[in-house]
C-alpha positions in Angstrom: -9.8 -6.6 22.6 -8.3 -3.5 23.1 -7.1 -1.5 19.8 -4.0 0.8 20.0 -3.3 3.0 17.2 -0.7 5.3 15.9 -0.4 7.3 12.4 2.3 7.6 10.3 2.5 10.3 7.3 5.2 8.6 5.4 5.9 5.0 4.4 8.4 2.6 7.3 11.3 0.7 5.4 12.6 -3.0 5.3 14.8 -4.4 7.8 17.8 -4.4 4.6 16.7 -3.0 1.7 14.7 -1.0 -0.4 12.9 -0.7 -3.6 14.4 0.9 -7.0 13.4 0.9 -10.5 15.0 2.8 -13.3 13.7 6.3 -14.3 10.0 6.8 -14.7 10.5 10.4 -16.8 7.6 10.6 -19.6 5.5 7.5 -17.6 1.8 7.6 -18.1 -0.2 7.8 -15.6 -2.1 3.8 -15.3 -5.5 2.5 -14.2 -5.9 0.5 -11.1 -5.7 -3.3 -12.7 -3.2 -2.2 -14.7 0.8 -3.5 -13.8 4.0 -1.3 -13.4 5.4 -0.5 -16.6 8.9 -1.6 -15.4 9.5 -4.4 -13.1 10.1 -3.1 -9.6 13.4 -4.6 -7.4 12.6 -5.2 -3.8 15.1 -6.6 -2.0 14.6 -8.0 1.8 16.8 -10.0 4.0 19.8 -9.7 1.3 17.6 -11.3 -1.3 16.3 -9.5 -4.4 13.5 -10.1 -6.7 11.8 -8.6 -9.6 8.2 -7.5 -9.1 5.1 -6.0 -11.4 3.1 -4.5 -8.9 -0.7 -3.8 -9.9 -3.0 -2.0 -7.3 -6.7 -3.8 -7.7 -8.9 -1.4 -5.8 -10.0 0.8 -3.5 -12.2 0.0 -0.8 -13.6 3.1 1.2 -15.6 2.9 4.8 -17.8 5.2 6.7 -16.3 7.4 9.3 -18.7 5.6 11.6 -15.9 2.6 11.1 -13.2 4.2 13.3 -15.7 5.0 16.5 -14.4 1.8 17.8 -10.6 3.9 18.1 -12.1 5.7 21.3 -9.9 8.3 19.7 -11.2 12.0 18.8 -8.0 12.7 16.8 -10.1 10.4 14.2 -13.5 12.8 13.9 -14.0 13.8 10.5 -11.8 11.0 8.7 -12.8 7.9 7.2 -10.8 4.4 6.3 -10.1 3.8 2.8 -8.6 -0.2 2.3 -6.2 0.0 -0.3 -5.5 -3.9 -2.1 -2.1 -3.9 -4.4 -1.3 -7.2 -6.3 3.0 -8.4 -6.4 4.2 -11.0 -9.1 7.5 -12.4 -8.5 8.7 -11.9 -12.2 12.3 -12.8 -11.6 14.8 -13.1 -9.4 15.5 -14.7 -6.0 12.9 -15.5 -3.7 11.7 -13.0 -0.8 11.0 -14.3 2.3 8.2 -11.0 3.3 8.8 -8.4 0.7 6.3 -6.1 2.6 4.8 -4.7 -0.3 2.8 -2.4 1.0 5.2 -0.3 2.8 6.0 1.4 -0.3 2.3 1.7 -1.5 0.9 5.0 -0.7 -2.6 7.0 -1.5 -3.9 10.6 -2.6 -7.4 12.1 -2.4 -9.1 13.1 -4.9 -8.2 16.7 -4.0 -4.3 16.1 -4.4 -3.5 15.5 -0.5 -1.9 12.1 0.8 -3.7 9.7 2.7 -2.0 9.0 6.0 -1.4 5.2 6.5 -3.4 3.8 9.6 -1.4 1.8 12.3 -3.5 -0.1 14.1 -2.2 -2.9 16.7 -5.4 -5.3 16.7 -7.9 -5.0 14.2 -11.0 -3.3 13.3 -14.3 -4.8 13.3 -14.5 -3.0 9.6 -11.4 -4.7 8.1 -13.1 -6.6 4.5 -12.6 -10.1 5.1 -10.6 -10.6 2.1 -8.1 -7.4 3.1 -4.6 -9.8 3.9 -1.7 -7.2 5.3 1.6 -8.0 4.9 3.0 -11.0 5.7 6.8 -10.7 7.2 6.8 -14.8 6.4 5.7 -15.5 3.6 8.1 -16.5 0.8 7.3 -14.9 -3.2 8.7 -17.0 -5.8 9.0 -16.1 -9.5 5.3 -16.9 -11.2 3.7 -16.1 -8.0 1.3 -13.7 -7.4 -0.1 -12.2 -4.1 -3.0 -9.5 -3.2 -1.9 -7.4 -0.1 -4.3 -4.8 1.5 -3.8 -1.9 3.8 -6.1 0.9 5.6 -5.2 4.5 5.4 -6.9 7.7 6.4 -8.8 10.1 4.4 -11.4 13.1 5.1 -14.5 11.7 5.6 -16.0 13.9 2.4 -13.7 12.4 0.4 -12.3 9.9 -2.1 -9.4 8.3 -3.2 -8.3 9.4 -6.6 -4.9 7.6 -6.9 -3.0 5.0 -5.6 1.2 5.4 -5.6 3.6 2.9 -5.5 7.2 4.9 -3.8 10.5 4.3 -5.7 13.0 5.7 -3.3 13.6 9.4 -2.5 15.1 10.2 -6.1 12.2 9.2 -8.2 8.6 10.2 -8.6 6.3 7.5 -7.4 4.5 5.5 -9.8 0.7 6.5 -9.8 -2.7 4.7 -10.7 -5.8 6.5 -11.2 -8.8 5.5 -9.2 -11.9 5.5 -11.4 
C-alpha cells in the first residue's frame, strides 16, 4: 500500500464547533492519568457535550519507524503515539467528537511536536492506538481511549501532553513522567 503524508503544525477544527472551557488562570500543571480539572464542552454537528479528558500515555518509536515514508523531510525525527481518554460527563450525545484534534504535544525541551498526517497506515502504529472516529456516538457515562502519532526529534522525548481550549486560553497541560 502506498502511504501519503502531509504535516501540520497546528491542530484542524470540527466541521461546526469548537471546544471551550472556562478560565484555566492559577491551574496546576496534572500528571498523565490524571482528568481535566474542569469539564471540557465539545460541540460537533450542533450537538454539545461535557467531557473530562485524561491523556493515558505516551508511546514513543524509533526513527527507523518512518523509513517506510520514502520521505527525507523525515530524517532525524521519530514518532511519538500520543493515547488521550474522553468521558461523556454530560450533555447531549456527539456523534464523532474528534478528540484528538485539540490534543497537542511538547518536547521535553519546550518545542511542539508537529502532528503526523498520514493517509494509510504505518507498519509501526501500536495495535491498540484507535484514531478518531468521525462515527462513533459518546454518550454521557461513556468513556473512550483515542490515539494519535506526532513528530518529534529523534534525541528526544515527550515531556507534556496539551489539550487546546480555543485561541483565548492557555491549553491545559499534563506532565509526561
Amino acid at each position: 500500500m502506498a502511504l501519503t503524508t502531509g504535516c501540520s503544525s497546528t491542530a484542524g477544527g470540527s466541521p461546526s464547533g469548537a471546544a471551550k472551557s472556562g478560565s484555566t488562570a492559577g491551574a496546576q500543571e496534572l500528571v498523565l492519568g490524571q482528568p481535566s480539572q474542569k469539564e471540557q464542552e465539545i460541540t460537533r454537528w450542533d450537538k454539545t457535550g461535557k467531557f473530562l479528558i485524561t491523556p493515558q500515555k505516551v508511546v514513543e518509536g524509533k526513527p527507523e519507524d518512518l523509513q517506510e515514508l520514502k520521505d527525507g523531510k523525515f530524517a532525524g525525527q521519530k514518532v511519538a503515539w500520543v493515547y488521550v481518554d474522553a468521558r461523556h460527563v454530560g450533555g447531549e450525545p456527539v456523534k464523532g467528537p474528534m478528540i484528538m484534534k485539540d490534543i497537542g504535544a511538547e518536547t521535553d525541551g519546550g518545542s511542539k511536536a508537529t502532528p503526523l498526517l498520514v493517509f494509510g497506515d504505518l507498519s509501526s502504529r501500536p495495535k491498540d492506538c484507535v484514531e478518531d472516529d468521525g462515527e462513533s456516538v459518546f454518550k454521557e457515562g461513556e468513556s473512550h481511549t483515542r490515539c494519535a502519532p506526532y513528530l518529534i526529534p529523534a534525541g528526544a522525548k515527550v515531556g507534556k501532553v496539551t489539550y487546546s481550549q480555543g485561541y483565548y486560553q492557555d491549553p491545559l497541560k499534563w506532565k509526561v513522567q
